[in-house]
C-alpha positions, -999 to +999 in steps of 0.1 A: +000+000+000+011+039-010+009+065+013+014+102+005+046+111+027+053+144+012+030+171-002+046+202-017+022+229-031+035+245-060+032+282-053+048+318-045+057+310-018+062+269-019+045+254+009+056+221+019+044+195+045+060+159+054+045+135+077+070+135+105+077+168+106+062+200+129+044+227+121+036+251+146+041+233+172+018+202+158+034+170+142+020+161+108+008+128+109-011+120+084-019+133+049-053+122+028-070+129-007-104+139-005-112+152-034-139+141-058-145+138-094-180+149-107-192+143-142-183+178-155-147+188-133-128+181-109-126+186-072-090+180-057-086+184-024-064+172+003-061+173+044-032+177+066-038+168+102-020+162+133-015+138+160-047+141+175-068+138+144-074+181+138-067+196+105-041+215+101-045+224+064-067+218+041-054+230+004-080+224-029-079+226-059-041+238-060-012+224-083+007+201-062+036+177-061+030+144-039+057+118-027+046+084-016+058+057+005+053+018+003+041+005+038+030-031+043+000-034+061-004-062+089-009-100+072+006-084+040+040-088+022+061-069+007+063-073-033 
């Protein structure tokens, strides 16, 4: 399974955010896509949140660049 690690949004200024890393004082633990795709456009949208589950960001309908990361999940192998 792929995970986004990394989410950089292309912009003036570059805004980056990294699962592991702080922001603020809040550690960035997870990153999701929650966009949606409608019959007509596009909706792209993703969610940054920290370690107890809050947002942090929310960015949509930006140009982006994502990095992800093979994880194995439990009773899974590795390919």
């Amino acid at each position: 399974m792929q995970v986004i690690q990394k989410l950089t949004v292309v912009s003036n200024p570059t805004r980056v955010f990294e699962v592991g890393t702080e922001l603020n004082g809040r550690e960035v633990i997870e990153i999701r896509q929650v966009g949606h795709e409608y019959e007509d456009h596009v909706h792209s949208e993703f969610i940054i949140q920290d370690e107890n589950g809050d947002l942090i960001s929310s960015i949509e309908n930006a140009p982006v660049i994502l990095d992800y990361k093979q994880i194995v999940e439990h009773d899974e192998t590795e390919k």
